[in-house]
Structure formats: structure tokens, C-alpha cells
C-alpha positions, 0 to 999 in steps of 0.5 A, spaced: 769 285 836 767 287 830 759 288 827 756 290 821 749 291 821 745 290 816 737 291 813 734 285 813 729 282 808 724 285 811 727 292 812 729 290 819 736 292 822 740 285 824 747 286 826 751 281 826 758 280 830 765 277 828 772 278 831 777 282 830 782 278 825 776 278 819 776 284 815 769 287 814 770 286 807 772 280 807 765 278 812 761 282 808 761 278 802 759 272 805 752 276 807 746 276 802 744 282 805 745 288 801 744 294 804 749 295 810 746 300 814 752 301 820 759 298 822 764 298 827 766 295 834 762 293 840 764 292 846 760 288 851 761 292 858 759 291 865 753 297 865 751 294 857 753 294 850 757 300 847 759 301 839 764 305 836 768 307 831 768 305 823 769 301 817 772 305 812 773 299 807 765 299 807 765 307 809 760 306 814 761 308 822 758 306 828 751 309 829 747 311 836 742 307 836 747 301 834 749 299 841 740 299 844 738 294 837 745 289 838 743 289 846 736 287 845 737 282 839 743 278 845 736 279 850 731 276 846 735 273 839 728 270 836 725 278 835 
């Protein structure tokens, strides 16, 4: 799957995961948020979640801690 991750309205990191078949362009002019902080691909593994890769269209890559705050908005989606 992919993901971008944007700044909330409130400064906050929110990631926002889509297929593959939707391009990041595409995807991002639906979101009202305006900055993107991040974006590429995740994985859900058997030991957690992995992010990698780029959107180029969006010159924006997959950061370190992307994988830590998708994990903990999937175990606590409220926060």
C-alpha cells in the first residue's frame, strides 16, 4: 500500500493509507490538508510495520519515524 502523511490541522503527523493503483497526485488533491510531511509505501509485516520508498510526483520520501506513527494511529485510531 501506499501513504502520505500529512500535518494535520492541529500540527499533528496523520497518515493516510490507499492502494497502490491510486497515484499520490491523484490521492492528494482530495485531502484538505496542506502540508505533506512524508510519503512512499507501507508494509504491514509479521514483526510490524515497515515504510520505504518515495513519491516522486510529490518530492517527498518515506521518513524513520513514519512506520512508529502509522503503527500507533492502527493500535489506538482515536489518538
Amino acid at each position: 500500500m501506499k501513504y502520505i502523511m500529512f500535518e494535520d490541522f492541529s500540527g499533528d503527523p496523520l497518515p493516510i493509507l490507499f492502494p497502490n493503483r491510486i497515484g499520490y497526485l491523484e490521492f492528494r488533491e482530495q485531502i484538505p490538508y496542506t502540508t505533506v510531511l512524508s510519503a512512499g509505501y507501507v508494509q504491514m509485516r509479521p514483526n510490524g510495520v515497515t515504510c520505504h520508498g518515495e513519491a516522486k510526483e510529490l518530492e517527498k520520501g518515506a521518513r524513520p519515524e513514519d512506520a512508529a506513527i502509522i503503527a500507533k494511529k492502527l493500535d489506538a485510531p482515536d489518538n
